[in-house]
C-alpha positions as CSV (number, residue, x, y, z in Angstrom):
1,X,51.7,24.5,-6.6
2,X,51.6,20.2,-5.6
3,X,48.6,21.4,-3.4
4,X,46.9,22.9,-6.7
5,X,48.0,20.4,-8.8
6,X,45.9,17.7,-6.2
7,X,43.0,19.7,-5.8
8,X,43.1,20.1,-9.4
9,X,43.2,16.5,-9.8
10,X,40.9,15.2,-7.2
11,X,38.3,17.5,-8.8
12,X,38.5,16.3,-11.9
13,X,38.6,12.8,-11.1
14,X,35.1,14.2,-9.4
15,X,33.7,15.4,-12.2
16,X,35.0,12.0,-14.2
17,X,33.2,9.5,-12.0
18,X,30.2,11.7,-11.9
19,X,30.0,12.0,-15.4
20,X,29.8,7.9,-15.4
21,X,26.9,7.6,-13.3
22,X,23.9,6.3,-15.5
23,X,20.6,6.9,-14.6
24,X,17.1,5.4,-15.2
25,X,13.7,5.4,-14.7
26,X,10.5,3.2,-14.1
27,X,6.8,3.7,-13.3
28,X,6.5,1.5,-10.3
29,X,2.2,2.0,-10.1
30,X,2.2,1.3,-13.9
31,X,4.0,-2.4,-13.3
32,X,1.9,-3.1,-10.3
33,X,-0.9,-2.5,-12.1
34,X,0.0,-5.3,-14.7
35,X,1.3,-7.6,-12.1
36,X,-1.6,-10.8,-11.7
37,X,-0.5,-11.2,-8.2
38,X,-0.8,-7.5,-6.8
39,X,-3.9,-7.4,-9.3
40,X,-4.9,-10.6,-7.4
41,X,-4.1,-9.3,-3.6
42,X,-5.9,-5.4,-4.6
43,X,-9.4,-7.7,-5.5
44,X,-9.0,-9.7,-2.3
45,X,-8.8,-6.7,-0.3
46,X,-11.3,-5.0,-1.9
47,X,-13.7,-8.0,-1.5
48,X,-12.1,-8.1,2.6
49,X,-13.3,-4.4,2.9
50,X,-16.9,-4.8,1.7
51,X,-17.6,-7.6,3.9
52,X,-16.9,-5.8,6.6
53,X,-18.5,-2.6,5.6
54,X,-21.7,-4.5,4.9
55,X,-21.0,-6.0,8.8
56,X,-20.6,-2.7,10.0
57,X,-23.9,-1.8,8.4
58,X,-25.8,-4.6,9.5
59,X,-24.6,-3.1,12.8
60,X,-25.5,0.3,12.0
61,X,-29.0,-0.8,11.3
62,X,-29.3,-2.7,14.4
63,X,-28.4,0.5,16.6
64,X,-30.7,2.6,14.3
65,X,-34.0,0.2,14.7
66,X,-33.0,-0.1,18.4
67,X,-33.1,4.0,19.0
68,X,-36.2,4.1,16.7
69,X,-38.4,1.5,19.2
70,X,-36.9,3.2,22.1
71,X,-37.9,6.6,20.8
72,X,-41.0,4.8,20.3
73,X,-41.4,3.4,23.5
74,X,-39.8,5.9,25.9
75,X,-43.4,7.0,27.1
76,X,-44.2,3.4,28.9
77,X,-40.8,3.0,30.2
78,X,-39.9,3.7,33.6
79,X,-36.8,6.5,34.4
80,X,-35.0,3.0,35.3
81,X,-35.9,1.0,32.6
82,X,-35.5,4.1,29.5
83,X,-31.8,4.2,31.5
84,X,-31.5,0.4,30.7
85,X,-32.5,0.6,27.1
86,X,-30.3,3.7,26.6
87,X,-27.1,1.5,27.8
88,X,-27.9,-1.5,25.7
89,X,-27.6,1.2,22.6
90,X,-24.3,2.4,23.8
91,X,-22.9,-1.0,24.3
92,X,-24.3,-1.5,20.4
93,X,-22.5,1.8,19.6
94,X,-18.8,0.3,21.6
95,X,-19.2,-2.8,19.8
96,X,-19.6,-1.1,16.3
97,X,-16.9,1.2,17.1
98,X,-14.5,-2.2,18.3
99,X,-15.4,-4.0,14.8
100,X,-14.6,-1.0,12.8
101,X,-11.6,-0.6,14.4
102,X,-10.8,-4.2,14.3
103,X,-11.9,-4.0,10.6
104,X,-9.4,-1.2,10.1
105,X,-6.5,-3.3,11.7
106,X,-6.9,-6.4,10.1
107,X,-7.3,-4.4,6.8
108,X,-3.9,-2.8,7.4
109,X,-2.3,-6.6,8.3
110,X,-3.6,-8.2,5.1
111,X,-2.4,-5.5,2.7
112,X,1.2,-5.6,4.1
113,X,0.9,-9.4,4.3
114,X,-0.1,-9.4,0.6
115,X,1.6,-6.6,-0.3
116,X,5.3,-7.0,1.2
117,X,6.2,-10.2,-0.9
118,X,5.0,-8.5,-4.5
119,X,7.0,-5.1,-3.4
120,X,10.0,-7.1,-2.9
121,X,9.9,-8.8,-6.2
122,X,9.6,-5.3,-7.7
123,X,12.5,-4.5,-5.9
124,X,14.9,-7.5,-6.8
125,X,13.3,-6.8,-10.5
126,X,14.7,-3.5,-10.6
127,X,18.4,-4.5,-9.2
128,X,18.9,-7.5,-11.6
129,X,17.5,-5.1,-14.1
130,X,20.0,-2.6,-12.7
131,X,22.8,-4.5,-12.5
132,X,22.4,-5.7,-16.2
133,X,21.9,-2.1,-17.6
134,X,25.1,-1.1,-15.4
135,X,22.9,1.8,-14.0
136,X,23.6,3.4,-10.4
137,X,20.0,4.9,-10.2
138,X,16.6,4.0,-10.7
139,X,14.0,6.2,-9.6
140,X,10.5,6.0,-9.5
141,X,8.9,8.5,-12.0
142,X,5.3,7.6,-10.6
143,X,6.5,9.8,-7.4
144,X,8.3,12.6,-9.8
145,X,7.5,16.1,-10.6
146,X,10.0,16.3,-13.9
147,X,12.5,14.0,-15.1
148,X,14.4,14.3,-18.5
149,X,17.5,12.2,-17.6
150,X,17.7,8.6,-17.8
151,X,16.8,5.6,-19.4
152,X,13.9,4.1,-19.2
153,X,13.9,0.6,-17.9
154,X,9.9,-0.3,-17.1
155,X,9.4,-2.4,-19.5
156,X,12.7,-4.9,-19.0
157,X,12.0,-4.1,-15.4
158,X,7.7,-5.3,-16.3
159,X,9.6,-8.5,-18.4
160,X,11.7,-9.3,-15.0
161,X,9.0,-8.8,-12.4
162,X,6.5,-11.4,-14.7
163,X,9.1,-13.9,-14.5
164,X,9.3,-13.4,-10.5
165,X,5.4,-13.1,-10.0
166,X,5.4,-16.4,-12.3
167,X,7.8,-18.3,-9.9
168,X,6.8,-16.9,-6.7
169,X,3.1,-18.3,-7.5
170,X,4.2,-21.6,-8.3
171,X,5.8,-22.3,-5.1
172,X,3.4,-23.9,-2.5
């Protein structure tokens, strides 16, 4: 009976602190997007990445005109010398593929490097927004199926992060 009694208890007290748990909600992609500094770091990349696809074309062109006066030329080369021309356009192609893969990397560095500091004043955002709303959960609803629980908090969370993005750009 004092083992019923306990389990009895022990669930209850379960189902008590559960009950406490508060819940609520924010669209992460909606503040990002109203966030001057990711705004900012999404143009820079953006401008990053056409420069280097308008190198990489530049390239591309140069390989193209170079197999276009080969094709054109092929009948007054020599077995030796066709070889010769045929290698300078593969060393074209290993340098294009090199820059685009290059391109790709550095690509990858500057987003995290632009990225990382914005997605960690989102982050203390949400706890100090969190911690004032005594809530235990926030979740994302910009990576949810279906959510009818919990409050709300994007826009305190939106008020927060501007006051971060605002400091965080004043310091040198």
């Amino acid at each position: 009976m004092k083992r019923l009694f306990i389990l009895l208890v022990l669930t209850l007290t379960g189902f008590t602190a559960s009950a406490q748990m508060k819940l609520a909600h924010v669209n992460s992609q909606r503040l990002l997007d109203s966030l001057p500094s990711y705004i900012k770091a999404e143009t820079d990349l953006k401008k990053f990445q056409d420069d280097g696809v308008a190198e990489l074309g530049i390239l591309e062109k140069q390989i193209n005109d170079a197999y276009v006066k080969l094709d054109g030329m092929k009948d007054n080369l020599t077995p030796t010398m066709f070889k010769i021309e045929q290698e300078k356009i593969m060393g074209m192609e290993q340098r294009y593929q090199q820059t685009q893969s290059l391109l790709q990397q550095q690509l990858q560095t500057l987003a995290n490097e632009y990225n990382q500091p914005i997605l960690d004043r989102l982050q203390k955002a949400v706890e100090i927004v969190a911690d004032r709303k005594k809530v235990n959960y926030v979740l994302d609803t910009s990576k949810l199926l279906y959510s009818k629980a919990g409050i709300d908090i994007t826009m305190e969370v939106k008020a927060e992060l501007l006051r971060l993005d605002a400091e965080a750009l004043k310091k040198p």
